[in-house]
ROVEX-993086 format. One record per residue (C-alpha): residue in one letter; x, z, y. Coordinates in steps of 0.05 Angstrom, whole numbers, padded with zeros to 5 digits, always signed. Example, Ala and Ser with C-alpha at 12.3 -4.5 7.8 and 13.67 -1.06 7.14 Angstrom:
BEGIN
a+00246+00156-00090;s+00273+00143-00021;
// end
This chain:
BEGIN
x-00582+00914+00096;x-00506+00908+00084;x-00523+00877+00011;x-00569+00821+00040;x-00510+00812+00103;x-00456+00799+00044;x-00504+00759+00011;x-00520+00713+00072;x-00443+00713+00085;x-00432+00689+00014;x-00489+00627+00028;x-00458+00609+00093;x-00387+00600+00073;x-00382+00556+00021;x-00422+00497+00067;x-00365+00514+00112;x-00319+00496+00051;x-00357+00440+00017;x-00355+00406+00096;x-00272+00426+00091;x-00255+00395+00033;x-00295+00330+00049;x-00260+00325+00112;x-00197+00336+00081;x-00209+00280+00030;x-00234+00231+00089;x-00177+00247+00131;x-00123+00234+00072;x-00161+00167+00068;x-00161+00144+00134;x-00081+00166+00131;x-00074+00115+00079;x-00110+00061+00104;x-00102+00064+00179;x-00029+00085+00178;x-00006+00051+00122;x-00041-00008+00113;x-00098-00013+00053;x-00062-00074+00030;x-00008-00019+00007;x-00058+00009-00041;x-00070-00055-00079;x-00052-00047-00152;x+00019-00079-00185;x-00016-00123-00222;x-00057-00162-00164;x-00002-00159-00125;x+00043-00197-00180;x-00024-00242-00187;x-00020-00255-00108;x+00058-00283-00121;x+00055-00320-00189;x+00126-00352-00208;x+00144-00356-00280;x+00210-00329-00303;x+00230-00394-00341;x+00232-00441-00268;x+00308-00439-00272;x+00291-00483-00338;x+00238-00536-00293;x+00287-00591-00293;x+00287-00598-00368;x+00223-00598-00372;x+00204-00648-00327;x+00187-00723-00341;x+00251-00765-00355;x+00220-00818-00305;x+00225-00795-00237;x+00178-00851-00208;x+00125-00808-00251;x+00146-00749-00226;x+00140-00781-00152;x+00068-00807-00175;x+00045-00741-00194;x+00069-00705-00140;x+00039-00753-00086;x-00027-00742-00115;x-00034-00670-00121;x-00015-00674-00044;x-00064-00722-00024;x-00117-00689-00054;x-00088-00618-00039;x-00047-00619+00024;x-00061-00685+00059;x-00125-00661+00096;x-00081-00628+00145;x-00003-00659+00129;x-00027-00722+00123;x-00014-00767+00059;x+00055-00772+00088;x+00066-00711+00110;x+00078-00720+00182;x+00035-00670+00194;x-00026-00674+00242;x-00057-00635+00304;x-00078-00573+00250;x-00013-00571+00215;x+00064-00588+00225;x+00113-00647+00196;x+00140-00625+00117;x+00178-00680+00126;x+00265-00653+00132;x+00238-00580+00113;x+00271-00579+00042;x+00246-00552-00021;x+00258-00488-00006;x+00206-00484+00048;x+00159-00520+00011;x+00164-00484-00052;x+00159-00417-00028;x+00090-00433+00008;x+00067-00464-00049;x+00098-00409-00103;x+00062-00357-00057;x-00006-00388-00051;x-00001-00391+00032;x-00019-00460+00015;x-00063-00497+00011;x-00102-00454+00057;x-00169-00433+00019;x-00195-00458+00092;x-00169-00512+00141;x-00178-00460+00200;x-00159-00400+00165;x-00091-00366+00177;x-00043-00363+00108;x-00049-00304+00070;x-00013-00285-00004;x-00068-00307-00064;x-00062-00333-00128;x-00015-00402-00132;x-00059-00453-00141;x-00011-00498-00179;x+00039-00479-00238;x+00106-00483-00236;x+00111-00565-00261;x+00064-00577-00213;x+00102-00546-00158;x+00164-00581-00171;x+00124-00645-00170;x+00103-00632-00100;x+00174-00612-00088;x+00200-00672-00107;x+00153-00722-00073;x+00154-00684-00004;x+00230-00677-00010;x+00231-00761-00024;x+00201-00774+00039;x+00264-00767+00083;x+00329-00733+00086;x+00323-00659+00088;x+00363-00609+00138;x+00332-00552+00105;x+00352-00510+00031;x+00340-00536-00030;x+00294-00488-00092;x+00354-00445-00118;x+00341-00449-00193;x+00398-00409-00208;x+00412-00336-00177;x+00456-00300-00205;x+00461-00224-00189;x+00506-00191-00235;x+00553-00181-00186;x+00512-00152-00130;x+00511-00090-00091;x+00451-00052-00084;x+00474-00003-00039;x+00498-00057+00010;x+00428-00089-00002;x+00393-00026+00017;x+00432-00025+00082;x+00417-00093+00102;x+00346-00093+00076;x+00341-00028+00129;x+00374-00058+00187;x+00344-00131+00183;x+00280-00123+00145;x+00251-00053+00137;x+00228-00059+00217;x+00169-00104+00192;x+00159-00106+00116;x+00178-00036+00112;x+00228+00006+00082;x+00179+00010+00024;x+00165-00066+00028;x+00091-00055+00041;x+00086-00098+00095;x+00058-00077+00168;x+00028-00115+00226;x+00051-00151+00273;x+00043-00175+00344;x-00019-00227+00360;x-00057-00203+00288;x+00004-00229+00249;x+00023-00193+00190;x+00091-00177+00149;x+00068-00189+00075;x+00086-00137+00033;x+00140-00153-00017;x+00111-00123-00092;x+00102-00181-00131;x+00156-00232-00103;x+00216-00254-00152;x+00291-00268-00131;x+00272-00346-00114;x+00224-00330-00073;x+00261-00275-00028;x+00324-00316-00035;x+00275-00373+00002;x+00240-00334+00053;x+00319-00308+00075;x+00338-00372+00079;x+00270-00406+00107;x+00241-00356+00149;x+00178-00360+00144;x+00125-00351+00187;x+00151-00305+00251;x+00205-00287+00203;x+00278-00294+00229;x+00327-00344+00192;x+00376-00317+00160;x+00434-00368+00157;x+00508-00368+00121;x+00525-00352+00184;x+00484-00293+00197;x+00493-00267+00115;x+00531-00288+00070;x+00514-00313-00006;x+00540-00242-00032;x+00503-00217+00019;x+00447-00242+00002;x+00446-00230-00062;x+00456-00166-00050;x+00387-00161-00012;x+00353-00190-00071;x+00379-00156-00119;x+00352-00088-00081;x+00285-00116-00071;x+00279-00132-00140;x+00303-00073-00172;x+00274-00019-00128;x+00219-00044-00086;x+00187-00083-00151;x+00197-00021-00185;x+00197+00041-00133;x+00220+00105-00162;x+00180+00177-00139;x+00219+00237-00152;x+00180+00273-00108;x+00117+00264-00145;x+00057+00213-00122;x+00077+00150-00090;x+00012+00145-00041;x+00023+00061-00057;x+00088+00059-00025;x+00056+00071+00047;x+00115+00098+00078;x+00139+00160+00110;x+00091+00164+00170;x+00030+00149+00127;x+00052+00207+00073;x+00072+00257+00119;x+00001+00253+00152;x-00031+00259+00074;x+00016+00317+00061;x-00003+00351+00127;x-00082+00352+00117;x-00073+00364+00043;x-00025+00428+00049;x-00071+00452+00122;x-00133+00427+00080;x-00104+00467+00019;x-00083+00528+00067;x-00161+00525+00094;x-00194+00539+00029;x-00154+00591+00002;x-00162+00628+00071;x-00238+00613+00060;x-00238+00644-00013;x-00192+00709+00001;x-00241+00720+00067;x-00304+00709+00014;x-00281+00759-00031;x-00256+00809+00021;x-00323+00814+00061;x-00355+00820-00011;x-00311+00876-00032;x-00329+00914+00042;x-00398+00900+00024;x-00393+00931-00038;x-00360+00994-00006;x-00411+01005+00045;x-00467+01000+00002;x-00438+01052-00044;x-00424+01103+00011;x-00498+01086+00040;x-00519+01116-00032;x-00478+01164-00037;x-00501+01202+00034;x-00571+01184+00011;x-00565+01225-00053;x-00534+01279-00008;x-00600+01282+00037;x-00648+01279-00017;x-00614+01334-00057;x-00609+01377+00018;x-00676+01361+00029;x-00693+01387-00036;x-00663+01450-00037;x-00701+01454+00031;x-00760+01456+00003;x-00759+01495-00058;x-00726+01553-00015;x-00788+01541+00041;x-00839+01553-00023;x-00797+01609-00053;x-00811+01642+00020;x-00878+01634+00023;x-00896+01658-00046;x-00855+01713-00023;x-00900+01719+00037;x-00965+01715-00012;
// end
């Protein structure tokens, strides 16, 4: 009986670890997702997809056509047919979408750079894909949007130079100014009214140099007055050295989720871990009692048969006695 109670034991507790270890793994998952946002688990190389800007833009007015009426042409039509659904063929904008007109290129460029717009959708809210247009044909836009009337806004940077930044000082003002919405990992997180920070793997200096200087979205504007050229520079150069390339010295980086996010992982993995090894010791301890019990069950068995035994061979050796 204590054999087939070990052995039952045995069958019952590993259902109770098999349903253990598949809750740990759904909870770690729904740590990830729900806390952190599945958007922070999208690979490095969709997320540089999502944000396409080549390197050599710094170069675009070289390579641009000499004759700026052509450039004008060809960025009028890439609007009409692109952006005038909504802006209008003039860009004043209509009841679905605002005025470009006095934005600068800035503003303009880092939509477009992004792939915000055009919207895949006239009714659908922006959201980071693929540009649609390379970088020539971006400027071209640029340029004929820009033509349209005087602009109050920034101008595309085409030259940032950050050799003499300061990361640390970037890390402090990326913490106090942008960290409570993007992040401090720069995955992004949501917002009020089911807006969204977009996370920031994938973006390159112009484009974080715009959306300081832009604000975009619900994002603030960050003015000269409010930080400086060094200071933003210094910002940049911190997104672009350790968001776009996070280190781990702790081990796995979970996707950059955060701290809330990982510490939840961490705590169902080490309780989850915890669980299973208290599972296996108990296994093997009510085996090993099993064990035990069955051998001292045999061993006062043996005693009984040999004393009942003995009791019988001395009851015949009386009764031949008897005879």
């Amino acid at each position: 009986m204590t054999a087939e109670r070990t052995h039952r034991a045995r069958r019952g507790i590993w259902p109770r670890v098999l349903v253990s270890a598949g809750l740990l793994v759904a909870a770690s998952f729904a740590g990830v997702f729900l806390l952190g946002g599945a958007r922070a688990l999208r690979p490095a190389s969709a997320a540089a997809a999502s944000v396409t800007m080549p390197a050599a833009r710094a170069e675009l007015s070289s390579q641009l056509s000499p004759s700026a009426a052509a450039i004008l042409a060809a960025g009028r039509t890439l609007f009409v047919e692109a952006c005038s659904t909504c802006h209008a063929s003039d860009a004043q904008g209509s009841a679905r979408a605002p005025n470009l007109v006095g934005l600068g290129g800035a503003t303009i460029d880092l939509w477009l750079s992004n792939g915000w717009m055009p919207l895949a959708e006239p009714t659908a809210e922006p959201a980071l894909k693929p540009a649609r247009f390379d970088a020539q044909q971006q400027a071209e836009i640029v340029q004929y949007v820009t033509s349209l009337g005087p602009s109050s806004g920034p101008g595309v940077p085409y030259n940032i130079d950050l050799s003499r930044s300061n990361v640390a000082d970037g890390f402090s003002l990326f913490a106090l100014n942008c960290a409570p919405c993007h992040t401090i990992t720069g995955a992004g997180d949501a917002l009020a009214s089911g807006l969204s920070a977009p996370p920031l793997h994938g973006v390159t200096k112009t484009q974080v140099w715009e959306a300081i200087r832009t604000g975009p979205g619900n994002m603030p504007r960050f003015g000269p007055g409010t930080l400086s050229p060094a200071q933003v520079n210094d910002v940049i150069a911190y997104v672009t050295k350790y968001i776009e390339h996070p280190r781990n010295p702790g081990g796995i980086g979970l996707g950059g989720v955060g701290p809330v996010a990982e510490g939840f992982v961490g705590l169902f993995v080490g309780v989850g871990a915890c669980l299973l090894l208290a599972f296996w010791v108990g296994d093997r301890t009510e085996h090993e009692e099993g064990g035990d019990g069955h051998s001292g069950d045999g061993h006062s068995e043996d005693d009984g048969h040999e004393q009942g035994g003995g009791s019988s061979e001395g009851d015949g050796e009386v009764e031949l006695i008897d005879g």
